[in-house]
C-alpha positions in Angstrom: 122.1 109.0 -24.2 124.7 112.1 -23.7 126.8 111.8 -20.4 125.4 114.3 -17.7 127.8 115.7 -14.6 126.1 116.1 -11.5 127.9 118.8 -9.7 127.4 118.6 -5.4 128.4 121.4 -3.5 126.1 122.2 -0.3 123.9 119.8 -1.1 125.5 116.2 -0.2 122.3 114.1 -0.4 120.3 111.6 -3.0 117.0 112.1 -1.6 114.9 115.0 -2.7 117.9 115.9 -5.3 116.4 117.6 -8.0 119.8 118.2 -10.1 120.3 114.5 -9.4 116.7 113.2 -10.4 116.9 115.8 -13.8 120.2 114.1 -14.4 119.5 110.4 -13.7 116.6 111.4 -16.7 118.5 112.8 -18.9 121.8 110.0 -18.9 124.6 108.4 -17.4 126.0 110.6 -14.3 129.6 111.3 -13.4 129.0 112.9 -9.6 131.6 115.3 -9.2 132.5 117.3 -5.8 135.3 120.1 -6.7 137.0 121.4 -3.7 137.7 124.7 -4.5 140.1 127.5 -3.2 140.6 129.4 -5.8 138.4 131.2 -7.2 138.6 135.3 -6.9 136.4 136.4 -4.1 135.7 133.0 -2.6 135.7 132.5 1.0 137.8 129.3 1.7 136.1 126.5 4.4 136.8 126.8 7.9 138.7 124.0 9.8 135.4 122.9 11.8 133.0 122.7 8.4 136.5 121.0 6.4 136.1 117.9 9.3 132.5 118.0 8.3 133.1 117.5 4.6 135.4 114.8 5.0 133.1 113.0 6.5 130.0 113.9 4.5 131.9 113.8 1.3 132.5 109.8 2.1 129.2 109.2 3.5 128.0 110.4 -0.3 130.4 108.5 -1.8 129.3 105.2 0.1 125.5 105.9 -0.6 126.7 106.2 -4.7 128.2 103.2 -5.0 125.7 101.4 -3.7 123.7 102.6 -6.3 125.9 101.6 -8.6 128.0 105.2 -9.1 130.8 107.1 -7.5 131.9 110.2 -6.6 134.4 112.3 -8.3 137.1 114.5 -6.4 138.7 117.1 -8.6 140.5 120.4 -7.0 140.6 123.9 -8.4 138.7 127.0 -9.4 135.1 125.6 -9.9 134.0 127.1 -13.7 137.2 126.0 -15.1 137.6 122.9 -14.1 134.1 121.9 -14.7 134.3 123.3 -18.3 137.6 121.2 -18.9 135.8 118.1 -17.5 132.9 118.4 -20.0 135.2 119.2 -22.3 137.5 116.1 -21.7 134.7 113.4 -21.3 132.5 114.6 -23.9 129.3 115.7 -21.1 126.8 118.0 -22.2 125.0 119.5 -19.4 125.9 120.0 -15.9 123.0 120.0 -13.3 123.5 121.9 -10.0 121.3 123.4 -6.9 121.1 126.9 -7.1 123.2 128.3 -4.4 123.2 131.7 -3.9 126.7 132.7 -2.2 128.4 135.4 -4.1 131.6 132.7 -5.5 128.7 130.0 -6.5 126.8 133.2 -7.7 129.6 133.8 -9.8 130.8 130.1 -10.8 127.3 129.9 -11.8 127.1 132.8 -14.7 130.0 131.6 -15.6 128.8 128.0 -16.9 125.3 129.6 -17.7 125.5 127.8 -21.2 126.8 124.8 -19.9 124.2 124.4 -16.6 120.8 124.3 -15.8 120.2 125.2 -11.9 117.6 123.1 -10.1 115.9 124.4 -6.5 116.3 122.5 -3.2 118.7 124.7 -1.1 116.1 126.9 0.2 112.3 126.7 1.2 111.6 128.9 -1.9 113.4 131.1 -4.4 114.6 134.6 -1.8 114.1 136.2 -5.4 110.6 134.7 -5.7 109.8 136.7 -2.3 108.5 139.8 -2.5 106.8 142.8 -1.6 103.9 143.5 -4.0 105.8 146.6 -5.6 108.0 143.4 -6.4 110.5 144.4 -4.0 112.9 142.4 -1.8 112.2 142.3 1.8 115.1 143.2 3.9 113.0 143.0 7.1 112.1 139.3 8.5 108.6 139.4 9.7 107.2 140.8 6.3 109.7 138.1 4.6 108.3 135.7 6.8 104.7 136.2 5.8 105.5 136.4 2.1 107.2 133.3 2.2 104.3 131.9 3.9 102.4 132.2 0.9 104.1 129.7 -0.9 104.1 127.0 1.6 104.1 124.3 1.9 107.2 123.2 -0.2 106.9 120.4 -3.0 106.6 117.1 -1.3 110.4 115.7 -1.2 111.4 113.3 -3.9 112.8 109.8 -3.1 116.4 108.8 -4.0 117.0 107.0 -7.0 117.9 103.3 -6.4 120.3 103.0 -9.2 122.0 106.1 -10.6 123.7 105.0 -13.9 127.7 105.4 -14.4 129.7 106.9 -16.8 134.1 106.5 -17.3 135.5 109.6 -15.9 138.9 110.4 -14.5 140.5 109.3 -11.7 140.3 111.9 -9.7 141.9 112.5 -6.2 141.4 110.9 -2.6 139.9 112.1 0.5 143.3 111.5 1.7 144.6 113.8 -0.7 142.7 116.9 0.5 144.1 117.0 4.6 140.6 117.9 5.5 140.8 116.7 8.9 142.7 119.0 11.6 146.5 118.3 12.1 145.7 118.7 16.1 143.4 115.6 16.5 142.8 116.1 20.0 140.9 119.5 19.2 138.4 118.0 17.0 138.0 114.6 19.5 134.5 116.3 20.6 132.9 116.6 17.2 132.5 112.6 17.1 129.1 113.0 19.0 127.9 114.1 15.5 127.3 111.7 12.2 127.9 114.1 8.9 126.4 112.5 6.7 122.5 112.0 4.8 122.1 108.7 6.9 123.2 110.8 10.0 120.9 113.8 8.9 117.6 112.0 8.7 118.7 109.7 12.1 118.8 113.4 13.7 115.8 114.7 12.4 114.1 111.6 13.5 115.4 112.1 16.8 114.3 115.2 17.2 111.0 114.8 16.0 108.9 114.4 19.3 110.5 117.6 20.3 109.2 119.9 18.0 105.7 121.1 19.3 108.0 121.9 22.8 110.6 124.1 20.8 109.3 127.6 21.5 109.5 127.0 25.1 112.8 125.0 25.2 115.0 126.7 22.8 116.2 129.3 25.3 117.2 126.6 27.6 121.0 126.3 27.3 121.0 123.4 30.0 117.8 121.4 27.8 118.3 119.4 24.7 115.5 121.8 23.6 117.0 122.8 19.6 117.1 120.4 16.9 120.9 120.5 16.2 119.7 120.1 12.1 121.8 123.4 11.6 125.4 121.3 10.1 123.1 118.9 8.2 121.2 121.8 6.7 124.0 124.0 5.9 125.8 120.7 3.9 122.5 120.1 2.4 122.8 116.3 4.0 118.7 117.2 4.4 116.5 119.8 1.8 114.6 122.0 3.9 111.5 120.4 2.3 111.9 117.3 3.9 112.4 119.3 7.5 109.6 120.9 7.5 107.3 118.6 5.8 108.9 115.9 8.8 107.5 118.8 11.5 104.4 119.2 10.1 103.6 115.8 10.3 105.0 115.2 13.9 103.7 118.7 15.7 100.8 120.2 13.4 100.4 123.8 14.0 102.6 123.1 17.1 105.3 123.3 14.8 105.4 126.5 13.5 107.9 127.9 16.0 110.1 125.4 14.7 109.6 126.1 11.3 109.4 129.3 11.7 113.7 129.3 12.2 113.8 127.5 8.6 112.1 130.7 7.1 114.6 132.8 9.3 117.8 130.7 7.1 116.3 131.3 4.1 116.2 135.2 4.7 119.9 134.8 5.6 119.8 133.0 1.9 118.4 136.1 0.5 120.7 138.5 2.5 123.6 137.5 0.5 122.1 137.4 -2.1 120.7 141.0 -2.1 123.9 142.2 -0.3 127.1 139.6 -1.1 129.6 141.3 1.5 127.4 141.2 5.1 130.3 139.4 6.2 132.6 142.3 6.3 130.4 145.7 5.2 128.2 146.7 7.7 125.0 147.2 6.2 123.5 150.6 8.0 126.3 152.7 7.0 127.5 154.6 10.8 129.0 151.6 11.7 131.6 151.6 9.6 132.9 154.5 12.1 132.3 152.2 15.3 135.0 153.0 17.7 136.4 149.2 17.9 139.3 148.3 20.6 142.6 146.8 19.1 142.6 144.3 22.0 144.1 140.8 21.5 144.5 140.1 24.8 140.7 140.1 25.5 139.7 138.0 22.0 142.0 135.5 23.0 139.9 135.5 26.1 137.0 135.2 24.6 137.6 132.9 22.4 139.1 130.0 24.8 136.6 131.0 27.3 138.3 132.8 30.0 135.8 135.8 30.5 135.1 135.3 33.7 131.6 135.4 32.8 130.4 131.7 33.0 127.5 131.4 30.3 129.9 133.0 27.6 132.4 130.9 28.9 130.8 128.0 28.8 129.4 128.7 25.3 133.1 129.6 23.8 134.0 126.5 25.0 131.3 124.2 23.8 131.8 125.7 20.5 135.3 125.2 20.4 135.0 121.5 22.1 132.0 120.5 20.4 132.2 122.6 16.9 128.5 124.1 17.7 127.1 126.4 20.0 123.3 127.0 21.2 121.5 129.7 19.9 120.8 131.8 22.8 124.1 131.4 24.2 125.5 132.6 20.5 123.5 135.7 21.1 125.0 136.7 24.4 128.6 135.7 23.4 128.5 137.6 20.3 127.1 140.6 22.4 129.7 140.0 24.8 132.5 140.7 22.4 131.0 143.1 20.5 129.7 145.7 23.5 131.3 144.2 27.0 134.8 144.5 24.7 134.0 146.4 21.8 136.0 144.2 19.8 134.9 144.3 16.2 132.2 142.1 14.9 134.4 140.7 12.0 137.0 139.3 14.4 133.8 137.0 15.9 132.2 136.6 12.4 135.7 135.1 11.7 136.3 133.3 14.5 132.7 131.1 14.4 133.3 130.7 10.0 136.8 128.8 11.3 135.1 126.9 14.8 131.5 126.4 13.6 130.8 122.9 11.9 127.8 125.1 10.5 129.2 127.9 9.7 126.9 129.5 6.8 127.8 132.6 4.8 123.8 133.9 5.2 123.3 133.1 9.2 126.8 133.7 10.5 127.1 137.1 8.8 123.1 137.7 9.6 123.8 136.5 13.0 127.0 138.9 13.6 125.4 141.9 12.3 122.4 141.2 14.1 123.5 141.5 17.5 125.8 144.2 16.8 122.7 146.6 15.6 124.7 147.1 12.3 122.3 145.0 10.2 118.6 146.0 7.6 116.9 144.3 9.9 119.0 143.6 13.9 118.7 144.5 17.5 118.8 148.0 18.3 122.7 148.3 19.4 121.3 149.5 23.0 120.0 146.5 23.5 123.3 144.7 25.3 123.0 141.4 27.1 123.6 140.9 30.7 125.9 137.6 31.1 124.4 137.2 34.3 120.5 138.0 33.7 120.6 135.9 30.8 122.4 132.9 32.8 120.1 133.1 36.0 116.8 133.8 33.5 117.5 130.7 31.3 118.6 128.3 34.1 121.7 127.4 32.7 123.7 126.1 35.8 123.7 122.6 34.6 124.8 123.8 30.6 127.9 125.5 33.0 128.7 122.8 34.8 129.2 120.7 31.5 131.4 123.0 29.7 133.1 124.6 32.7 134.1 122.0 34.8 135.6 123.7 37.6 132.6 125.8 38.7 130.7 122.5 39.1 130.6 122.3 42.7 129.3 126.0 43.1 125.2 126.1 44.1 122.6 126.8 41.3 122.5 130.6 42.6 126.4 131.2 43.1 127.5 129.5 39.9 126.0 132.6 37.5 128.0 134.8 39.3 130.9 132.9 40.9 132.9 135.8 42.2 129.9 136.7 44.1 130.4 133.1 45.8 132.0 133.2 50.0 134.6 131.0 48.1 135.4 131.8 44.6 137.1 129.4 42.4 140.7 130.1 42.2 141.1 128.0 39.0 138.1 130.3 37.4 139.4 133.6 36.3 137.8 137.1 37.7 135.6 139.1 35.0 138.1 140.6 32.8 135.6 143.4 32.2 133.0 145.3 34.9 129.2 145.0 33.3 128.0 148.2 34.6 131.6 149.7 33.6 131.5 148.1 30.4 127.6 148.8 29.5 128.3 152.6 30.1 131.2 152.6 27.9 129.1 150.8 24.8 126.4 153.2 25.0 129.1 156.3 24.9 130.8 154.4 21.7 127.5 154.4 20.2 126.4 157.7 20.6 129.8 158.6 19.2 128.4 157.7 15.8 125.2 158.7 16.0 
């Protein structure tokens, strides 16, 4: 039987593998993972997601030789050097999930006569969602019901237990790659997580009895109330399938909240792939006049948490510490920046594609635009957090108190507000911006472009 290459990207997993299954069927495998930096237009890893690889990437290779395989390493500009390795070991098709980033987009014409694209990255095709003029939704709620229509997803697909070999190359190390930071003691806090499929499914079954509480604990900073799936998800360690077929089964219509956030990733999914640059081109068009400060001063106080503002603080440092930040507190941070400072969204898009251990083309540029007002389908830009309100409505004195230390003794009412406190911290800093002051100057940057 002809030789088949099996080509991972974000999508480090055996079980519920279509590429892999259509492989298995088809001939002997050579698994290859290409870590690539080179092609035109594509967005290299961030430090945070290159620790995750590492880790994943040896997790896969583990799981394939026990099934009698291994995984390949190989380094360059993806299309070529998969054409020169069919070429040199005499393969004739390469299976793949469809991925729908603009490089993989690309990579992916490029080999068209050479691969054949299997689903599992998303719920359901974005292209398959549409409006009945046959239109793609660029608004979530209408997206949302659409995609509705074709749950639920195919039942996942076990792993094979033996995935026959094939001689290949050598191919490089782990080692070889440096994907782990050269500061150890910044990524010291991201051992709390297991990349990995093994790690993926221990996580989803942990989070499980959860799920029919999730609409009202997400919000909850200070509450393990979010699933934490987001890395796992992102490195395709689990299919979506299996997530929310797992939910159903656990929570019943309870779940639907939960699943509800699956739908929202696979409209980030279709963003880019209806509109490859909303990580850098804002997509309603005035904001490319925004009125953005040139302030380094204040980003580097953002990102190392010295606001002054103690729930963006303590998020900023969670991510950084942690490699992961909850969801509302990514919300008011990102406000923060982009309206308390006015600080360009790019520079925090940037910042969370280097921190995040789930950093996602789709979600973070989604995300980012989101909060900012600039995106098809976002907050209104009026709409600007309080640091404050948002602490004291979502009780997160005890999710401060974790990430910064130092206001820990301060009461539940003081700690939102700690210069408000008889005796303020002195090893907290002072707000480095006034709300009020700050709110006022937003809305006059706004109506500027108007």
């Amino acid at each position: 039987m002809p030789m088949q290459i099996l080509w991972f990207r974000q999508d480090l997993r055996l079980s519920d593998q279509r590429a892999l299954l259509a492989a298995v069927a088809a001939g002997p495998v050579l698994p290859v993972y290409i870590l690539d930096d080179e092609t035109p237009g594509l967005r290299p890893m961030g430090a945070a997601s290159r620790w995750w690889l590492h880790h994943s990437l040896a997790a896969l290779d583990a799981s394939l030789r026990k099934r009698g395989n291994r995984l390949l390493l190989l380094r360059g500009p993806s299309a070529a050097t998969l054409r020169a390795l069919a070429a040199s070991t005499g393969a004739t098709r390469i299976h793949a999930t469809t991925h729908y980033e603009p490089w993989w987009k690309a990579a992916q014409a490029d080999l068209a006569d050479l691969l054949t694209l299997h689903p599992g990255h998303t719920l359901a095709d974005p292209a398959s969602v549409t409006s009945g003029s046959g239109g793609r939704y660029r608004i979530f709620t209408p997206f949302w019901r659409a995609l509705l229509n074709q749950m639920p997803p195919p039942d996942p697909l076990p792993a094979p237990q033996h995935i026959p070999a094939t001689d290949g190359p050598d191919g490089d190390t782990l080692a070889d790659w440096a994907l782990l930071p050269t500061d150890p003691g910044w990524s010291t806090g991201f051992t709390a997580w297991q990349p990995g499929e093994k790690g993926a499914h221990r996580a989803l079954k942990a989070w499980l009895p959860q799920v029919a509480g999730y609409e009202t604990t997400r919000n909850l900073p200070s509450e393990a109330g979010t699933s934490r799936l987001s890395p796992h998800l992102h490195f395709g360690e689990l299919s979506p399938a299996t997530v929310w077929h797992a939910a159903l089964d656990a929570a019943g219509k309870a779940a639907a909240s939960f699943t509800r956030q699956l739908v929202w990733r696979d409209f980030g999914q279709g963003m880019i792939d209806t509109l490859p640059d909303s990580h850098w081109v804002p997509h309603r068009d005035a904001f490319a006049r925004f009125p953005f400060r040139d302030a380094p001063a204040d980003l580097r106080a953002w990102q190392r948490g010295r606001t002054g503002y103690p729930l963006v603080d303590a998020g900023m440092r969670q991510l950084w510490q942690s490699g992961w930040m909850h969801n509302r507190v990514r919300m008011v941070a990102a406000s923060f920046l982009t309206k308390h400072l006015l600080i360009d969204w790019r520079r925090g898009e940037e910042w969370f594609w280097d921190t995040l251990l789930d950093a996602d083309l789709g979600n973070n540029a989604m995300g980012w635009q989101w909060v900012m007002g600039s995106g098809v389908d976002s907050s209104p830009y009026n709409r600007i957090f309080a640091p404050v309100g948002q602490s004291e409505k979502f009780d997160a004195a005890g999710y401060i108190r974790r990430w910064v230390p130092e206001l820990a003794p301060l009461s539940d009412t003081d700690i939102h507000a700690p210069w408000r406190a008889a005796r303020p911290t002195a090893a907290y800093p002072a707000p480095i911006v006034d709300h009020a002051q700050a709110r006022t100057r937003a809305l006059s940057a706004y109506e500027s472009i108007r």
